[in-house]
N, CA and C atoms of all chains as a GROMACS GRO file, in nm:
protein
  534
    1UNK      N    1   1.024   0.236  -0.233
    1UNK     CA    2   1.101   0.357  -0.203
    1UNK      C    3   1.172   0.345  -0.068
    2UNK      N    4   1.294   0.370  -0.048
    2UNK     CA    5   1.347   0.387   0.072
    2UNK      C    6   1.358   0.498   0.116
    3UNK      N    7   1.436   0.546   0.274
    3UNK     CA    8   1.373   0.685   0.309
    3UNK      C    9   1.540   0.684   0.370
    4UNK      N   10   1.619   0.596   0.308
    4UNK     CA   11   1.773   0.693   0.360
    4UNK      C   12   1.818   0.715   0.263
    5UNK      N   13   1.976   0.767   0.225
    5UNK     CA   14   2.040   0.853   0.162
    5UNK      C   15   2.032   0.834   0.051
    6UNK      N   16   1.979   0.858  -0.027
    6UNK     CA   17   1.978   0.791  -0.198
    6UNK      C   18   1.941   0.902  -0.261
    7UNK      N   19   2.034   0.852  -0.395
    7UNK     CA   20   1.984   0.984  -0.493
    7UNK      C   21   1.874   1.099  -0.521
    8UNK      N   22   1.750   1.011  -0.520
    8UNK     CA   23   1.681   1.173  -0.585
    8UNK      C   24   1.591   1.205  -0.438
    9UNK      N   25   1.556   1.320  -0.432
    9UNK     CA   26   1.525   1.404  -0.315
    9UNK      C   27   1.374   1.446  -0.367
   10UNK      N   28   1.238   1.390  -0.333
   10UNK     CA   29   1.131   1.470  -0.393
   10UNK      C   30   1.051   1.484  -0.270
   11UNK      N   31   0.973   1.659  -0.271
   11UNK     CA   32   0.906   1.684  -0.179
   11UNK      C   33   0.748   1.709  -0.221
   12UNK      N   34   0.641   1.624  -0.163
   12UNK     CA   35   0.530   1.651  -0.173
   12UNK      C   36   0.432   1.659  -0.048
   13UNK      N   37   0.296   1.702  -0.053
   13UNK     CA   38   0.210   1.756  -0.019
   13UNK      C   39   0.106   1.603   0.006
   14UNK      N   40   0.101   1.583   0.136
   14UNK     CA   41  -0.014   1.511   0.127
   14UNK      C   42  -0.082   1.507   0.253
   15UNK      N   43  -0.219   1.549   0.251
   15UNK     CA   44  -0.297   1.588   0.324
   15UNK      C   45  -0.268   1.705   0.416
   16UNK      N   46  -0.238   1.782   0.367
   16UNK     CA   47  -0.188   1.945   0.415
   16UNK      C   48  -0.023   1.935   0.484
   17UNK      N   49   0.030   1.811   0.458
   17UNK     CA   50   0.154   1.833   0.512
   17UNK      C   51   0.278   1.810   0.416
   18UNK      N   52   0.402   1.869   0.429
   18UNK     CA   53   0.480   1.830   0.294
   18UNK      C   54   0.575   1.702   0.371
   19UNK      N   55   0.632   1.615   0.252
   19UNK     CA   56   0.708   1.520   0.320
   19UNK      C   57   0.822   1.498   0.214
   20UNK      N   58   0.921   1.485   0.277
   20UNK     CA   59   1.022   1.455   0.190
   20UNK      C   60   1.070   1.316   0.122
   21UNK      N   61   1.063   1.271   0.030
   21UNK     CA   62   1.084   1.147  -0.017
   21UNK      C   63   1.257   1.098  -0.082
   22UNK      N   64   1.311   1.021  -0.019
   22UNK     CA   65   1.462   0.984  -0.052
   22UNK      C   66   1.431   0.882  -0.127
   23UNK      N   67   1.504   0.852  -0.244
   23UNK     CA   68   1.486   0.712  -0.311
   23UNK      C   69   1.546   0.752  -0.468
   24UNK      N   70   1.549   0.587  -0.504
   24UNK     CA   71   1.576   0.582  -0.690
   24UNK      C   72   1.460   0.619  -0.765
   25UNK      N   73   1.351   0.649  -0.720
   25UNK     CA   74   1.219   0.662  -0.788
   25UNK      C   75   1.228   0.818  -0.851
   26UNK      N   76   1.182   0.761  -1.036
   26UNK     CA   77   1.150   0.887  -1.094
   26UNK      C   78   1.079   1.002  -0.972
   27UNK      N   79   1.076   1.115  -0.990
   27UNK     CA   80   1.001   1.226  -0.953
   27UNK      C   81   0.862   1.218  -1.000
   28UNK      N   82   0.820   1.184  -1.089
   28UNK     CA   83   0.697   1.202  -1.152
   28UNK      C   84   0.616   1.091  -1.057
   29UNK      N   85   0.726   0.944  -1.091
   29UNK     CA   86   0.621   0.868  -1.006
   29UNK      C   87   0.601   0.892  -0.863
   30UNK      N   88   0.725   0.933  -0.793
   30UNK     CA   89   0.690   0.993  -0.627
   30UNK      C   90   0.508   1.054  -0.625
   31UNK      N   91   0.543   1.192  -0.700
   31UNK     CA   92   0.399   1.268  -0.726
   31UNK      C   93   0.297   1.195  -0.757
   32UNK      N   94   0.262   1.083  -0.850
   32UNK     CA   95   0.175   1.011  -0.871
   32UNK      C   96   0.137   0.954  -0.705
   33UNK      N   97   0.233   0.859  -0.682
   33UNK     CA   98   0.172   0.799  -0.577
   33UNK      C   99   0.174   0.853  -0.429
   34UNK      N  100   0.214   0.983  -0.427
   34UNK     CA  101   0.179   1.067  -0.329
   34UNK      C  102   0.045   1.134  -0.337
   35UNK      N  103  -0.041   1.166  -0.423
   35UNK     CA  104  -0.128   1.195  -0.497
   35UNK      C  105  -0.261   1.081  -0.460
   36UNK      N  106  -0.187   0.950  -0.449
   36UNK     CA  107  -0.274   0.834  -0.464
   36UNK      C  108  -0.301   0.800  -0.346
   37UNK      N  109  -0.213   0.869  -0.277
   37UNK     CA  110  -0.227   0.849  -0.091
   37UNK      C  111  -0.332   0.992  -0.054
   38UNK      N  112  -0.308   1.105  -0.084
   38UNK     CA  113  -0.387   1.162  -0.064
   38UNK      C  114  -0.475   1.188  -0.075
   39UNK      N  115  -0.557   1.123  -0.190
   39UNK     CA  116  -0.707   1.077  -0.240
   39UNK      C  117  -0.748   0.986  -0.140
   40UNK      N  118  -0.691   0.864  -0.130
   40UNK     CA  119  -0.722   0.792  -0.036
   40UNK      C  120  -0.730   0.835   0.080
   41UNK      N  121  -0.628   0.921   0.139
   41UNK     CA  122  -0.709   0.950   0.290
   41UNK      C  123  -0.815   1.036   0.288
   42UNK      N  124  -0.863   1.122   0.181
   42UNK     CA  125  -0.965   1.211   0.200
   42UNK      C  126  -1.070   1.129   0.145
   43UNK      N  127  -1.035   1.007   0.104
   43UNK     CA  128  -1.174   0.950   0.105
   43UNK      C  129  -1.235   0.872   0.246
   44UNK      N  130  -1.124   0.823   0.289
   44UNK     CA  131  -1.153   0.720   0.422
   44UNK      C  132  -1.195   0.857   0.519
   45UNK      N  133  -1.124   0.998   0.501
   45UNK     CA  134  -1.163   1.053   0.607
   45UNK      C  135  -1.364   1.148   0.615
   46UNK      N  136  -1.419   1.145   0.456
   46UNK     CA  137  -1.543   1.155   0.434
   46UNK      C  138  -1.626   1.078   0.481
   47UNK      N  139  -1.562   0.947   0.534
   47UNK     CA  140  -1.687   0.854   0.585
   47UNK      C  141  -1.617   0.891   0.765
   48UNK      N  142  -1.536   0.901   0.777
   48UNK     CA  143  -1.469   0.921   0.918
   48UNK      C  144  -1.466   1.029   0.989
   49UNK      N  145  -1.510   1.103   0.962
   49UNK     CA  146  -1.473   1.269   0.978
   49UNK      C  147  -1.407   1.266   1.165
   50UNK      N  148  -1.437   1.199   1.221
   50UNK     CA  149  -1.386   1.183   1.325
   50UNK      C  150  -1.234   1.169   1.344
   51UNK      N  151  -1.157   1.100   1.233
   51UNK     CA  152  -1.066   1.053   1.248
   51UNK      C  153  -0.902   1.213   1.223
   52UNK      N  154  -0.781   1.166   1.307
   52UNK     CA  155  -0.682   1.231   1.308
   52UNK      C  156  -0.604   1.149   1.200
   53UNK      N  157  -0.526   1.281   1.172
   53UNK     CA  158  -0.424   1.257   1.011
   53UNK      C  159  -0.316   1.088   1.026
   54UNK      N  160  -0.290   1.125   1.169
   54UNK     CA  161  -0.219   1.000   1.206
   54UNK      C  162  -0.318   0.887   1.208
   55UNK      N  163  -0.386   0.865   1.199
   55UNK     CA  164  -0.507   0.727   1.186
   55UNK      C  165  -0.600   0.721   1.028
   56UNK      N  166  -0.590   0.825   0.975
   56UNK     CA  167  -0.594   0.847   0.844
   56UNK      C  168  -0.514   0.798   0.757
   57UNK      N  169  -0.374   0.808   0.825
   57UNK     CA  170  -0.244   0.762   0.752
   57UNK      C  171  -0.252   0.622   0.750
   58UNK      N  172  -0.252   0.549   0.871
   58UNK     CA  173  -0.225   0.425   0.881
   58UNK      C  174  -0.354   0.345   0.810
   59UNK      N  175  -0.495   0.400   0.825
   59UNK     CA  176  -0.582   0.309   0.757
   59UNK      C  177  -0.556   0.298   0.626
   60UNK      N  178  -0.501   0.393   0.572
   60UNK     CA  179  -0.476   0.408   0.401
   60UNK      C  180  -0.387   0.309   0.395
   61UNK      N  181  -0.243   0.332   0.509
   61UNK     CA  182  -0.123   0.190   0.472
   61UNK      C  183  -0.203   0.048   0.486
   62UNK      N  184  -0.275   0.060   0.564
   62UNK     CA  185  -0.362  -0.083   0.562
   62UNK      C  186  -0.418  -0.121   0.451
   63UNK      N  187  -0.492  -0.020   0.382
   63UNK     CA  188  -0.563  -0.045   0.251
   63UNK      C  189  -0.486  -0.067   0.153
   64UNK      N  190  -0.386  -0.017   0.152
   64UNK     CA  191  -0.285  -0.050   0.015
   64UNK      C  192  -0.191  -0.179   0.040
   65UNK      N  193  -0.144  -0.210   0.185
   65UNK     CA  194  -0.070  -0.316   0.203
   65UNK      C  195  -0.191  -0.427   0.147
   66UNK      N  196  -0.296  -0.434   0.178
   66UNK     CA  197  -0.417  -0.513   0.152
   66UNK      C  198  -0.419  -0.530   0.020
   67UNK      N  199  -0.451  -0.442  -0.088
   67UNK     CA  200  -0.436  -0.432  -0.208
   67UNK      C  201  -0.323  -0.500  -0.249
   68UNK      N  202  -0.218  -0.506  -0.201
   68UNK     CA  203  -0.095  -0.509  -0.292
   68UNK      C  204  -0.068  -0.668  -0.253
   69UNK      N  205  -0.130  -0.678  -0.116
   69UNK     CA  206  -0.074  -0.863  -0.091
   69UNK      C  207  -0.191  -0.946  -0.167
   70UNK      N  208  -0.324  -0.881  -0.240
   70UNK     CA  209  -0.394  -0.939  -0.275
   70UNK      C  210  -0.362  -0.966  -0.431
   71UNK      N  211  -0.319  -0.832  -0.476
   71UNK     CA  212  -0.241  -0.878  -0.599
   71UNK      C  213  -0.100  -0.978  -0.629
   72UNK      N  214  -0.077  -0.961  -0.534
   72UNK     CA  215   0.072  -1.071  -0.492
   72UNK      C  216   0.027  -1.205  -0.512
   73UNK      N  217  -0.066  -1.174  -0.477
   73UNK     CA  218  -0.134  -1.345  -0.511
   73UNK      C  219  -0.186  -1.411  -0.609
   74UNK      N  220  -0.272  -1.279  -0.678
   74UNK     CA  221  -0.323  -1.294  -0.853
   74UNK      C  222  -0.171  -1.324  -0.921
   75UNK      N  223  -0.013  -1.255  -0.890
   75UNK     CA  224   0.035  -1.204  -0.963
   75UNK      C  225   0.135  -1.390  -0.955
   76UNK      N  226   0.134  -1.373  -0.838
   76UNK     CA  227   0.173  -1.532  -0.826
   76UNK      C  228   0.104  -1.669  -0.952
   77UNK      N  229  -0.037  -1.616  -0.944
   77UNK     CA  230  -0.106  -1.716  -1.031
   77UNK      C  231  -0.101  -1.741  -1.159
   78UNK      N  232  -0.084  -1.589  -1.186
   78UNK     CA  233  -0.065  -1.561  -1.346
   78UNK      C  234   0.070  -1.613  -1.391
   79UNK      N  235   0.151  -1.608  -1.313
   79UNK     CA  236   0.304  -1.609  -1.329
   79UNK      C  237   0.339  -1.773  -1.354
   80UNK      N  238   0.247  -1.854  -1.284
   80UNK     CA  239   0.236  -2.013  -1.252
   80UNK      C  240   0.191  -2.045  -1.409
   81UNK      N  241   0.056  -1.945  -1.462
   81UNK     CA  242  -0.042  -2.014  -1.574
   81UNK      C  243   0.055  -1.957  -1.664
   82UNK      N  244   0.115  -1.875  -1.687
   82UNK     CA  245   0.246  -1.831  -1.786
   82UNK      C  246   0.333  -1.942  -1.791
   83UNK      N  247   0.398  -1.971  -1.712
   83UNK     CA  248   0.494  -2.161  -1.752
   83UNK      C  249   0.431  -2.250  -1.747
   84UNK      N  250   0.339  -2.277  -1.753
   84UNK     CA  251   0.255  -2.401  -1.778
   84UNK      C  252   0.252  -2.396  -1.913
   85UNK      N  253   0.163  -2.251  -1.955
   85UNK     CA  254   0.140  -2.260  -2.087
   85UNK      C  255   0.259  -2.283  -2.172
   86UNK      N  256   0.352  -2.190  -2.122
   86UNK     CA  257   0.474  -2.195  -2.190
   86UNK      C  258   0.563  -2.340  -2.214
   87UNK      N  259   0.497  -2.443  -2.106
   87UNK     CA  260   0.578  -2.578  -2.107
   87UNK      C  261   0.482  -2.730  -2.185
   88UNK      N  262   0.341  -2.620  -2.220
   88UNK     CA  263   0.222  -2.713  -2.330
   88UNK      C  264   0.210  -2.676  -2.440
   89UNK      N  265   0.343  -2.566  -2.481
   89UNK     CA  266   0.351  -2.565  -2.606
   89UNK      C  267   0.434  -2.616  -2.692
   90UNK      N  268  -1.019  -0.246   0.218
   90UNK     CA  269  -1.106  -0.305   0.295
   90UNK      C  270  -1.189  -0.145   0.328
   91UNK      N  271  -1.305  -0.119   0.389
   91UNK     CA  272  -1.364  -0.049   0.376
   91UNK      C  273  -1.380   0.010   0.530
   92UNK      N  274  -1.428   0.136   0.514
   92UNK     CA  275  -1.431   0.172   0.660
   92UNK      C  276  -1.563   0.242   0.728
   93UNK      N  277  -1.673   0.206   0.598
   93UNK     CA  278  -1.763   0.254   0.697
   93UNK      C  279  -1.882   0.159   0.770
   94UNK      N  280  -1.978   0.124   0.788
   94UNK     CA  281  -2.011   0.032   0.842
   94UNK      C  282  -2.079  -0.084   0.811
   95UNK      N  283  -1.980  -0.190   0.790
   95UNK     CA  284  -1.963  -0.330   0.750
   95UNK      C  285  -1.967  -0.476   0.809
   96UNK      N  286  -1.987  -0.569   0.758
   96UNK     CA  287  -1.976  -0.684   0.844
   96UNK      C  288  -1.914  -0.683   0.958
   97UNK      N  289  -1.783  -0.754   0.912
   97UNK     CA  290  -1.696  -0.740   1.060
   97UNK      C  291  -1.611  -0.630   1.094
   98UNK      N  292  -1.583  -0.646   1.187
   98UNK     CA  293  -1.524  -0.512   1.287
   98UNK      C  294  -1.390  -0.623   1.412
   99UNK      N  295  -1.245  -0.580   1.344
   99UNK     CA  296  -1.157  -0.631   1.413
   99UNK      C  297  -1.071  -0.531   1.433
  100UNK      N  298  -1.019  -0.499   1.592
  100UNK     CA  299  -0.940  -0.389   1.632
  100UNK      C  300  -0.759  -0.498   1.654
  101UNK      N  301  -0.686  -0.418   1.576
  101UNK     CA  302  -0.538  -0.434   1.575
  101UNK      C  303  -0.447  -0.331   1.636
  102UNK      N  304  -0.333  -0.384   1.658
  102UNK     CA  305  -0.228  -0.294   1.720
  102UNK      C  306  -0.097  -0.249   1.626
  103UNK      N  307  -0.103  -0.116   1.587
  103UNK     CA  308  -0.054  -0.075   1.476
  103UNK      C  309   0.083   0.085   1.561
  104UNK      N  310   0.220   0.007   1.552
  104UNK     CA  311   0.287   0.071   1.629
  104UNK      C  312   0.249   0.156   1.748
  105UNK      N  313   0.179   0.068   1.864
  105UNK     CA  314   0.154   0.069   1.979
  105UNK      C  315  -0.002   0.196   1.987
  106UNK      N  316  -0.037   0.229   1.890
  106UNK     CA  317  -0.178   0.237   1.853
  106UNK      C  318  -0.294   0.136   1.862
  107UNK      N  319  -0.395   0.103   1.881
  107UNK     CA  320  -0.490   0.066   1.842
  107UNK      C  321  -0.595   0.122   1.743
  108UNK      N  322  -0.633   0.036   1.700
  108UNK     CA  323  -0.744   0.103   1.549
  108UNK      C  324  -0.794  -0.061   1.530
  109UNK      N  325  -0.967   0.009   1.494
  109UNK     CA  326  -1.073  -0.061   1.456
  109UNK      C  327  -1.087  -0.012   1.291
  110UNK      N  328  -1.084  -0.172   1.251
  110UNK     CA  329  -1.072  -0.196   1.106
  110UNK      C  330  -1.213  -0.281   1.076
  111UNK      N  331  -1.292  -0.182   1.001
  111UNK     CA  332  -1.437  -0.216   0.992
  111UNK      C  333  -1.425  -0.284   0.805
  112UNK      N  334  -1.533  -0.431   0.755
  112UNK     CA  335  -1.506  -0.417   0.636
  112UNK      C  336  -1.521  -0.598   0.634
  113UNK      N  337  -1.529  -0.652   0.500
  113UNK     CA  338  -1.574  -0.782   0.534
  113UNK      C  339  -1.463  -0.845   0.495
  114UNK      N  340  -1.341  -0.803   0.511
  114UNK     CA  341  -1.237  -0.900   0.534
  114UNK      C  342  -1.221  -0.977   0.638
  115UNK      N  343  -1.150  -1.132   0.624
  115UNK     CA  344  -1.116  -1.223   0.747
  115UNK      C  345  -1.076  -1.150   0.797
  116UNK      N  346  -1.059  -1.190   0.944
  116UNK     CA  347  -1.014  -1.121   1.058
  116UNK      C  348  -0.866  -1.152   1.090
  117UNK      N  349  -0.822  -1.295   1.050
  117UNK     CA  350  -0.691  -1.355   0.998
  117UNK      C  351  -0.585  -1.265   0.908
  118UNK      N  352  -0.699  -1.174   0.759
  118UNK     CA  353  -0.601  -1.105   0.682
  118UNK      C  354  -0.606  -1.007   0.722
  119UNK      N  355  -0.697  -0.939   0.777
  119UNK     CA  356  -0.670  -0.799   0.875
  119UNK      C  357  -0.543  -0.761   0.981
  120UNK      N  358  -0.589  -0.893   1.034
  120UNK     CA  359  -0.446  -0.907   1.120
  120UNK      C  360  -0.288  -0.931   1.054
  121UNK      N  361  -0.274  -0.951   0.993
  121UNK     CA  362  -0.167  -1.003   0.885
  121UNK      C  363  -0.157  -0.889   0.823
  122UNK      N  364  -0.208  -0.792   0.783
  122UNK     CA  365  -0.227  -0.723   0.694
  122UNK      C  366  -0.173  -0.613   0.820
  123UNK      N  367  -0.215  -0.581   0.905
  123UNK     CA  368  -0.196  -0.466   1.030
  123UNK      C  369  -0.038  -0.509   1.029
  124UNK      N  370  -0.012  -0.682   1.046
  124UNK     CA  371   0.123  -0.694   1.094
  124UNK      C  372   0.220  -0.636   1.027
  125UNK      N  373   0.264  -0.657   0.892
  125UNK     CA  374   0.282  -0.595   0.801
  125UNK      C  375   0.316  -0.444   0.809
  126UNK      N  376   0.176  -0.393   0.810
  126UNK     CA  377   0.210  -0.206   0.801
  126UNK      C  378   0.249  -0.165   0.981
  127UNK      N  379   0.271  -0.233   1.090
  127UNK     CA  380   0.362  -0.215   1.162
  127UNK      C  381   0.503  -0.240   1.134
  128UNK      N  382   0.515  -0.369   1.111
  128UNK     CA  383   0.665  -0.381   1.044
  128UNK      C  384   0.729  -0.282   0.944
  129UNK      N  385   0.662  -0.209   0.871
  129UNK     CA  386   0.724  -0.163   0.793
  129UNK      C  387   0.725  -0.059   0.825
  130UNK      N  388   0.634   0.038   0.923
  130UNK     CA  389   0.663   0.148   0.988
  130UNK      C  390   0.759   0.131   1.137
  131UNK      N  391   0.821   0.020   1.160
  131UNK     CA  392   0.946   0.053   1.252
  131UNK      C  393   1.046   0.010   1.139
  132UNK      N  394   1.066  -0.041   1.035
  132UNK     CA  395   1.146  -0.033   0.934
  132UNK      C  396   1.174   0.104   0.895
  133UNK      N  397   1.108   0.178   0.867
  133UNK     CA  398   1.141   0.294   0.834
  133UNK      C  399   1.187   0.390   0.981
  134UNK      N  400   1.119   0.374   1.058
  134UNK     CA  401   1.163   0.444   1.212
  134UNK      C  402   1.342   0.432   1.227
  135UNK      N  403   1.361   0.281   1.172
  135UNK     CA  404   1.494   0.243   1.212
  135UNK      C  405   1.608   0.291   1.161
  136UNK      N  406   1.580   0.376   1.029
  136UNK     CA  407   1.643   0.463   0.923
  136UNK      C  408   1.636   0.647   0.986
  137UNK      N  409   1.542   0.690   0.994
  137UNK     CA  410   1.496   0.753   1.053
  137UNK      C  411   1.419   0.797   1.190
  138UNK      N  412   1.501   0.832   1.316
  138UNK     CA  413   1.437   0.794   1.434
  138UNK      C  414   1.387   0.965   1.437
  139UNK      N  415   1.394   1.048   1.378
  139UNK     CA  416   1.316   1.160   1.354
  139UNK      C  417   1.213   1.193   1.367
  140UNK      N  418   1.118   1.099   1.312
  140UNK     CA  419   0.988   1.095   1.230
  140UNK      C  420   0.901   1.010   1.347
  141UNK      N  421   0.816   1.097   1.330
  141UNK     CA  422   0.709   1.092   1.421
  141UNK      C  423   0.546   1.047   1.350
  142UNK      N  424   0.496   0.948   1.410
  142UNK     CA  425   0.377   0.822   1.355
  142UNK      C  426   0.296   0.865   1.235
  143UNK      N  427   0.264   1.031   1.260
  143UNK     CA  428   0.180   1.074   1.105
  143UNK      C  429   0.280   1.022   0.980
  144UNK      N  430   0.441   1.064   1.041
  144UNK     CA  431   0.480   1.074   0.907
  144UNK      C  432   0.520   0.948   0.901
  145UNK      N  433   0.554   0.842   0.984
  145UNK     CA  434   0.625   0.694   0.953
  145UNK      C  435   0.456   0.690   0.875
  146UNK      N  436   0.365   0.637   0.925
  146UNK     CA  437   0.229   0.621   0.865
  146UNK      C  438   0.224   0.660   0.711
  147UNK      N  439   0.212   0.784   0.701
  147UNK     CA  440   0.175   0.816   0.561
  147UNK      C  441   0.336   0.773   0.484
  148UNK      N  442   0.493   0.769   0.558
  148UNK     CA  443   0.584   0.698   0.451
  148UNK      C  444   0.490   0.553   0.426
  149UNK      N  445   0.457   0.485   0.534
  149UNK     CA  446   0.461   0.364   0.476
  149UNK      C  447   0.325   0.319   0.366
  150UNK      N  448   0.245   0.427   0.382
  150UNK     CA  449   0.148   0.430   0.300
  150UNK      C  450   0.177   0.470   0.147
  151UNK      N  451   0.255   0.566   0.115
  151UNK     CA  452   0.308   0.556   0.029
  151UNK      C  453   0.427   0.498  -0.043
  152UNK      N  454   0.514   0.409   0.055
  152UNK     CA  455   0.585   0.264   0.004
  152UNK      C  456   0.488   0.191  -0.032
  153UNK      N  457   0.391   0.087   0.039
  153UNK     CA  458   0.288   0.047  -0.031
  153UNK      C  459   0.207   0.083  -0.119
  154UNK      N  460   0.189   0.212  -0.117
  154UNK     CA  461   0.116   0.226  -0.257
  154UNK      C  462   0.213   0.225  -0.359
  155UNK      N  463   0.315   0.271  -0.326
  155UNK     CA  464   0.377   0.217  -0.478
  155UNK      C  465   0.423   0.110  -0.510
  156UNK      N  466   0.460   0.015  -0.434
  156UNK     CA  467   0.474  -0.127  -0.423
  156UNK      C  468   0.321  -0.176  -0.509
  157UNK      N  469   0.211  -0.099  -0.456
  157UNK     CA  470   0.070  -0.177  -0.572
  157UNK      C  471   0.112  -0.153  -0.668
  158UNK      N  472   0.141   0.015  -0.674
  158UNK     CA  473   0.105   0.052  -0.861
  158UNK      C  474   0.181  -0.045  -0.919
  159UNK      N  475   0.314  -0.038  -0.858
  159UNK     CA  476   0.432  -0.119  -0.959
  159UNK      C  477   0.392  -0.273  -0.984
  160UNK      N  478   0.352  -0.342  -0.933
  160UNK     CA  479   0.247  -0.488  -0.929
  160UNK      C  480   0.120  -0.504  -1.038
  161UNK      N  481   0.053  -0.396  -1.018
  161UNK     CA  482  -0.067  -0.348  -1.086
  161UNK      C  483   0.017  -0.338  -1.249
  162UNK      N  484   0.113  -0.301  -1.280
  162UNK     CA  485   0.167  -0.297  -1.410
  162UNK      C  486   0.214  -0.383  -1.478
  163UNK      N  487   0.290  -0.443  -1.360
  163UNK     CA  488   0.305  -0.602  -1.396
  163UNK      C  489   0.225  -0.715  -1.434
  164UNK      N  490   0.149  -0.683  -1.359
  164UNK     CA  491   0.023  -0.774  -1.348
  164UNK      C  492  -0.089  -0.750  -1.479
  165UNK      N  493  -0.079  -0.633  -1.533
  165UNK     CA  494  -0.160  -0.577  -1.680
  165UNK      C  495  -0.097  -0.675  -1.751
  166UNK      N  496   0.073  -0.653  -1.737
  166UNK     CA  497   0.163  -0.720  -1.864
  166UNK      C  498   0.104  -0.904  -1.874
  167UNK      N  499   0.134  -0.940  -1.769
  167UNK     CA  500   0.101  -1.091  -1.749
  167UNK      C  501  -0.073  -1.113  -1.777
  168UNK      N  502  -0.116  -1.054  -1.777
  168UNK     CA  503  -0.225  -1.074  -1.819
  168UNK      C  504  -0.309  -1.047  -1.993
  169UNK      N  505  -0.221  -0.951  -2.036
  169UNK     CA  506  -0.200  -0.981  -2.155
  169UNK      C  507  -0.140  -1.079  -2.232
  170UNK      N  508  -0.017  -1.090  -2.144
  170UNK     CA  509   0.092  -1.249  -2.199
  170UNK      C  510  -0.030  -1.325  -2.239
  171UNK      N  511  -0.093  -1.369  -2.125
  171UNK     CA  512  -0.214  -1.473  -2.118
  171UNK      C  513  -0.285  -1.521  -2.194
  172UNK      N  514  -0.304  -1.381  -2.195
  172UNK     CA  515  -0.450  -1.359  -2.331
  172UNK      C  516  -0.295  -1.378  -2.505
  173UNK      N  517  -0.251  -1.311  -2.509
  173UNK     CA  518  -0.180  -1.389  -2.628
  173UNK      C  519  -0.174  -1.526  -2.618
  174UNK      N  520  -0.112  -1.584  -2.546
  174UNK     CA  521  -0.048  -1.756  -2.510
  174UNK      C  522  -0.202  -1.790  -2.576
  175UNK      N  523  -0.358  -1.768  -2.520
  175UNK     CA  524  -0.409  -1.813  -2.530
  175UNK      C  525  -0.484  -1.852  -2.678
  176UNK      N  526  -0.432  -1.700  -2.758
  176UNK     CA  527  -0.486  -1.687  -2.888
  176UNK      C  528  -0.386  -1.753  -3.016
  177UNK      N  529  -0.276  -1.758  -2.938
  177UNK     CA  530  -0.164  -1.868  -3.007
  177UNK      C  531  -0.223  -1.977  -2.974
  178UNK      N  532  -0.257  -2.052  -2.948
  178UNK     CA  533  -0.284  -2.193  -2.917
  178UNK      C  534  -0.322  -2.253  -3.013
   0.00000   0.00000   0.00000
């Protein structure tokens, strides 16, 4: 998602604050994964209770950048064992 | 990576923040992983000089999370490929 001038305009709610989202992304999926951020910080913040929304925020971007470069890597592998197979048949 | 109390414990610098990232990840992908969700929260700053760290934070938390989901779908598909390729054989 990008956050300058682009077509669709969606506003959601996450962790008591609303934020505006700029981008090509369906609406539905904005809500999904705004949704998926806000689970996540109210989970990191149950073990944290100490922690502010701004450090809430960023451990969640940590956790998902984490997630996503770890799948980058499965996704790399699979993608490798897909033309192999495809070149032993 | 997890945040409550875990193996290692490595503190990073996350747009001129500090934060302790508890959890048994290398301390190598932690760092890499922090580098990352700084970069991409002055990426977005640079579009928007408005926005202030909760909200660059939770944008970039929810760019990455949808950057997973969308991976995570991909990654179902290719993994089914797989499993066909494999039952063709």
């Amino acid at each position: 998602m990008k956050y300058s001038n682009k077509r669709s305009r969606v506003t959601v709610d996450i962790y008591n604050h609303q934020y505006t989202i700029r981008g090509n992304e369906d609406a539905n999926q904005v809500r999904l994964v705004a949704s998926y951020v806000d689970r996540k910080m109210r989970e990191i913040y149950s073990t944290n209770e100490f922690l502010d929304t701004r450090e809430l925020a960023v451990l969640t971007a940590v956790n998902s950048m984490n997630d996503y470069l770890k799948l980058k890597e499965e996704n790399t592998l699979l993608k490798k064992r897909v033309k192999r197979m495809k070149e032993e048949k």
